[in-house]
C-alpha positions as CSV (number, residue, x, y, z in Angstrom):
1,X,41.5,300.1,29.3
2,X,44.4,297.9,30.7
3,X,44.9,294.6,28.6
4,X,47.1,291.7,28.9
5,X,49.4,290.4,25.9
6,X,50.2,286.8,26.1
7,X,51.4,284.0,23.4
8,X,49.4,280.5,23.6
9,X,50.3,277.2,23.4
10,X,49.8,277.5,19.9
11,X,51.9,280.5,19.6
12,X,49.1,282.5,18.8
13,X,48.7,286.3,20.2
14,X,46.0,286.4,23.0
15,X,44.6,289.7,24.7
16,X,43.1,289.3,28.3
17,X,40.4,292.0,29.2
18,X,40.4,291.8,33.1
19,X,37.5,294.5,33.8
20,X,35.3,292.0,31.0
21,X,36.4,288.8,31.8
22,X,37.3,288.5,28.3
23,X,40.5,286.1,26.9
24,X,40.3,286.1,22.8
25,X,42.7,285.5,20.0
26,X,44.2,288.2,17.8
27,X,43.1,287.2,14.7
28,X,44.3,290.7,12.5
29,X,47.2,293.2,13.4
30,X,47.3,296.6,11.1
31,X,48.5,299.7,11.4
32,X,46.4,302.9,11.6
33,X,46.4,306.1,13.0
34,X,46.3,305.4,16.5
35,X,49.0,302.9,16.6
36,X,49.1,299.6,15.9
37,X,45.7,297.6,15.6
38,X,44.6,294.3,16.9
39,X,41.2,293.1,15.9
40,X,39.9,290.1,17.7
41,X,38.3,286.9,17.6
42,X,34.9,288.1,18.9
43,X,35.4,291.7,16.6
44,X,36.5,293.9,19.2
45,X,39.4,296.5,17.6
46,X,41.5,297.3,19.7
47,X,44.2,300.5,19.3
48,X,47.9,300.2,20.6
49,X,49.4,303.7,20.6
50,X,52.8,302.9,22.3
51,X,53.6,298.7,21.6
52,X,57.1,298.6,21.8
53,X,59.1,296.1,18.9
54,X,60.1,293.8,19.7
55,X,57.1,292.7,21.7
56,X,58.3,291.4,25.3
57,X,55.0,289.2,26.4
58,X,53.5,288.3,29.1
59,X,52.7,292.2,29.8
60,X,50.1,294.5,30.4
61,X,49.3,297.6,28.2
62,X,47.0,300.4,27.6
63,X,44.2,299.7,24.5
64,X,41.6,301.9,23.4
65,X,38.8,299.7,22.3
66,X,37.5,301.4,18.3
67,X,35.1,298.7,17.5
């Protein structure tokens, strides 16, 4: 699914889920076998295979949701 990184106000890491509506918080990042991993405020886990580092935000990415 296509997602939108962003930074808040707050500086925090926020995902955008266009297709659900959905704007929530990264609360974790880990690393696992598909690529980095963001879990988020409402539980979703969502899987990263290509994120780039540095991280170049606002920008739209491909996710593969795991939980």
């Amino acid at each position: 699914m296509k997602v939108m990184l962003r930074r808040n106000n707050a500086g925090n890491l926020v995902v955008y889920v266009a297709k659900k509506d959905l704007e929530e918080e990264v609360v974790k990042e880990s690393e696992g076998s598909e690529g980095k991993i963001f879990t988020l405020a409402n539980g979703w886990e969502l899987a990263f295979p290509n994120l780039p580092d540095p991280l170049v935000l606002p920008q739209t990415f491909e996710a593969k949701r795991l939980a």
